[in-house]
Every structure is written in structure tokens, then in C-alpha cells.
Backbone as CSV, one residue per row, in Angstrom:
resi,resn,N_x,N_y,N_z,CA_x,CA_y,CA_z,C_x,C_y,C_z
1,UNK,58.771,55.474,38.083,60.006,56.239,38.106,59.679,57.671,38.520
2,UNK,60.213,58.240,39.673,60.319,59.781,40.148,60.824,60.574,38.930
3,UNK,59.584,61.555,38.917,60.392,62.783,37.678,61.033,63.981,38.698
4,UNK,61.843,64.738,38.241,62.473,65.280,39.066,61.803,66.595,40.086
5,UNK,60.795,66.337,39.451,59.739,67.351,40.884,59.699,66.312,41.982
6,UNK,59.669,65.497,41.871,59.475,64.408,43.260,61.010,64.485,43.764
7,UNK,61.881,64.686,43.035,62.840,64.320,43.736,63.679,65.634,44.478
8,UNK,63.141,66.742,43.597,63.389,67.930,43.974,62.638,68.125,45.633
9,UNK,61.139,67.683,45.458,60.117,67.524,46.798,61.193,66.829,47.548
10,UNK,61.935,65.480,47.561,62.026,65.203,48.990,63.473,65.757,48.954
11,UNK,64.403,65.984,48.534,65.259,66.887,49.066,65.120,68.118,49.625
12,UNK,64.363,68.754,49.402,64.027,70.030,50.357,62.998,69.484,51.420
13,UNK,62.029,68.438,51.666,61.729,67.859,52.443,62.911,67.083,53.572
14,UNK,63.650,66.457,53.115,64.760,66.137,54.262,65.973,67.276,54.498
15,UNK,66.180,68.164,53.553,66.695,69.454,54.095,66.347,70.030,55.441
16,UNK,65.009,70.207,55.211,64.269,71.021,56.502,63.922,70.046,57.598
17,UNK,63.750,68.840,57.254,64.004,67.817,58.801,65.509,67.924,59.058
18,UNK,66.499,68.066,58.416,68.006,68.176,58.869,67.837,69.369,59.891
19,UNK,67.232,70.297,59.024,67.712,71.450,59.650,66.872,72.050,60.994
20,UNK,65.557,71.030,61.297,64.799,71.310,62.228,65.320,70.182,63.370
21,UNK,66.119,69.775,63.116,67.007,68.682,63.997,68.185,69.218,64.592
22,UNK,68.712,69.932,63.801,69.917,70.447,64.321,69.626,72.198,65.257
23,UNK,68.822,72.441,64.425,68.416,73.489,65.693,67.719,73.073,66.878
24,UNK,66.715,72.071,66.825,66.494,71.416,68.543,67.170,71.140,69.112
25,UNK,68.417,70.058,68.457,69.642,70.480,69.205,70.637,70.745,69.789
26,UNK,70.704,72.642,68.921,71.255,73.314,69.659,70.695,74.108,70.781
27,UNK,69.707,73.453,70.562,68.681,74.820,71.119,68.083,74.205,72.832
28,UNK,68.365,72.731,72.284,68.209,72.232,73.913,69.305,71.739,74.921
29,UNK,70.824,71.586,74.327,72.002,72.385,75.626,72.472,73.394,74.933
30,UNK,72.218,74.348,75.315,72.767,75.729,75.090,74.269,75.306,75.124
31,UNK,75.723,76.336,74.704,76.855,76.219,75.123,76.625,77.315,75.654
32,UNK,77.944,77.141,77.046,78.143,78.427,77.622,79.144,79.636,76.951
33,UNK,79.005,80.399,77.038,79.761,81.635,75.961,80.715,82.152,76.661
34,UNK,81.225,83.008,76.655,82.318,84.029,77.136,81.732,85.213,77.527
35,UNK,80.186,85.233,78.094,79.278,86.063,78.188,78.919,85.670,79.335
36,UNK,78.975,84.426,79.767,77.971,83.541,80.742,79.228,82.870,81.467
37,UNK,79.261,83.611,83.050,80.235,83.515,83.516,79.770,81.657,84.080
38,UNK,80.856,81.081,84.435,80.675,80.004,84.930,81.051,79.898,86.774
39,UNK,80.401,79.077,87.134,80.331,79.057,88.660,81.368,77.568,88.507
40,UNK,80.930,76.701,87.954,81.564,75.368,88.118,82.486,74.990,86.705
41,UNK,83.715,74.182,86.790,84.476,73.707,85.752,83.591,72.987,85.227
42,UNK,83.461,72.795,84.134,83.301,72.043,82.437,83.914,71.017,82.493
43,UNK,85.477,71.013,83.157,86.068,69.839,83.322,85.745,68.786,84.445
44,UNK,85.273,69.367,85.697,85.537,68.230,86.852,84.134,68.473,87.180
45,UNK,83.855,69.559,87.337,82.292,69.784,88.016,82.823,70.785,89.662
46,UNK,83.935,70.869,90.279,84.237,71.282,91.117,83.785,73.175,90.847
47,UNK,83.307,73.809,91.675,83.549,75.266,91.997,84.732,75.853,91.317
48,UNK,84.473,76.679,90.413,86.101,77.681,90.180,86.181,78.639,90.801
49,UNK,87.501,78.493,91.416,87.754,79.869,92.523,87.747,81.134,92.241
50,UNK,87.245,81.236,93.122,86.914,83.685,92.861,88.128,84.034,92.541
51,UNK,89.472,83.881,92.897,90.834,84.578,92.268,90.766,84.240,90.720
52,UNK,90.265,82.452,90.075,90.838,82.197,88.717,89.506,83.328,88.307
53,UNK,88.119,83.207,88.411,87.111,84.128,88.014,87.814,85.358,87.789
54,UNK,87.975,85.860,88.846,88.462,87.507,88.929,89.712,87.759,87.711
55,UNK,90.758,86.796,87.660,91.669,87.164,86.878,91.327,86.609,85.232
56,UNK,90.352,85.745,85.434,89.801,85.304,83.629,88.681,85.154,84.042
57,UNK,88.017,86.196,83.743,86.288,86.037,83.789,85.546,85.337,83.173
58,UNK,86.131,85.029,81.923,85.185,84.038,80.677,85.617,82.759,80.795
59,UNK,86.350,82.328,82.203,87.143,80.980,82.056,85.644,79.814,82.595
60,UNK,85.881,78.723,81.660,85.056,77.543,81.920,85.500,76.335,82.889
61,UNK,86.767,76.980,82.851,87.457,75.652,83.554,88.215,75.953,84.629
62,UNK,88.368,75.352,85.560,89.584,75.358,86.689,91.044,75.412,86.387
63,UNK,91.846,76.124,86.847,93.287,76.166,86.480,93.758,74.751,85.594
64,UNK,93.538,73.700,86.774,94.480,72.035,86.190,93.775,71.439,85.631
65,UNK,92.264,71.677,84.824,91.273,71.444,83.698,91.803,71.813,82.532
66,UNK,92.179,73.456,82.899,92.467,73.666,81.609,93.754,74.035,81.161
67,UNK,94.802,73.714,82.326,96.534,72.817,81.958,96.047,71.705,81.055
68,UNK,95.556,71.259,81.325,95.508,69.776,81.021,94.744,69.588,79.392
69,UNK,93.794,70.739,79.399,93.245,70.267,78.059,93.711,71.715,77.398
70,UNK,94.695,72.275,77.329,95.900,72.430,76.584,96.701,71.361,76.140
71,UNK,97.174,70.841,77.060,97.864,69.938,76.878,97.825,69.354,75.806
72,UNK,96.328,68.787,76.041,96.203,67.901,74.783,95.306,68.278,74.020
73,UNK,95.556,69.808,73.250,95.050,70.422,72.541,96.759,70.375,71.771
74,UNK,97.611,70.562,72.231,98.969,70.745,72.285,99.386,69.567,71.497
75,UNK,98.873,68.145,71.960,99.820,67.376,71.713,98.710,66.600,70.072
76,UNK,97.449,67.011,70.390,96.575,66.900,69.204,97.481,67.658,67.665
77,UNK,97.566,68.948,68.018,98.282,69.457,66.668,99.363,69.198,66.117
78,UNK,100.244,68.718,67.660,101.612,68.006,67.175,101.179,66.683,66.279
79,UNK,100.563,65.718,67.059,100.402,64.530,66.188,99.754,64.341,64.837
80,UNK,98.730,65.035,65.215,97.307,65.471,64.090,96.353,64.439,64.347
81,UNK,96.181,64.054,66.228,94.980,62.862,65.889,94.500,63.450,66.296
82,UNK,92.700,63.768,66.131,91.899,64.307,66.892,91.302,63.397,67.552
């Protein structure tokens, strides 16, 4: 029978494998920020045009990418399904 030093040991033992898991990763796809301008949509993969850049600099997505996932960001809160 484990006395509770053993059991204390592997909970902070699988703590720190949780937590050395979840930082690899994040740490191996970065997200892009609102810092890190984007060249291509998130949504399609297509080029975003120098006018949508110029007028929303931090935008990830192409105009009808991100109509669209409004949309159903929109229709998510109405219903409540995620």
C-alpha cells in the first residue's frame, strides 16, 4: 500500500509531464498574434489583399473568411453549440 509520500511523488511527477507537454506544444505551432502581420488567410490559404492589410493590419483572414466565421461565431452563441 502507497503511503502518501508516494502518492504525493507521482502527482507532482505527472504534474510536470502535463506541464512539459503542454508547453512543447505550444511552443511547436506558435499562434499568430496581432503583432505578426499575416501575408496569407488562416481560412483558405489564399494571399490577403494590401487594401484588407492596410485597413486591418492585425487581420488573419480574408474579408469572406472572416464574414463567414462570424457568422458562425454568431450563430454558435445564438444556439449555444460549440
Amino acid at each position: 500500500m502507497a503511503d502518501l509520500a508516494d502518492i504525493a511523488g507521482d502527482l507532482a511527477e505527472r504534474d510536470r509531464a502535463e506541464s512539459l507537454a503542454l508547453h512543447a506544444a505550444r511552443t511547436a505551432h506558435p499562434r499568430p498574434t496581432s503583432r505578426t502581420p499575416a501575408d496569407r488567410c488562416a481560412g483558405c490559404g489564399q494571399p490577403i489583399p494590401a487594401a484588407r492589410r492596410a485597413a486591418h493590419p492585425a487581420a488573419t483572414r480574408c474579408a469572406p473568411c472572416q464574414a463567414a466565421a462570424e457568422v458562425r461565431r454568431t450563430r454558435q452563441h445564438r444556439t449555444g453549440v460549440w
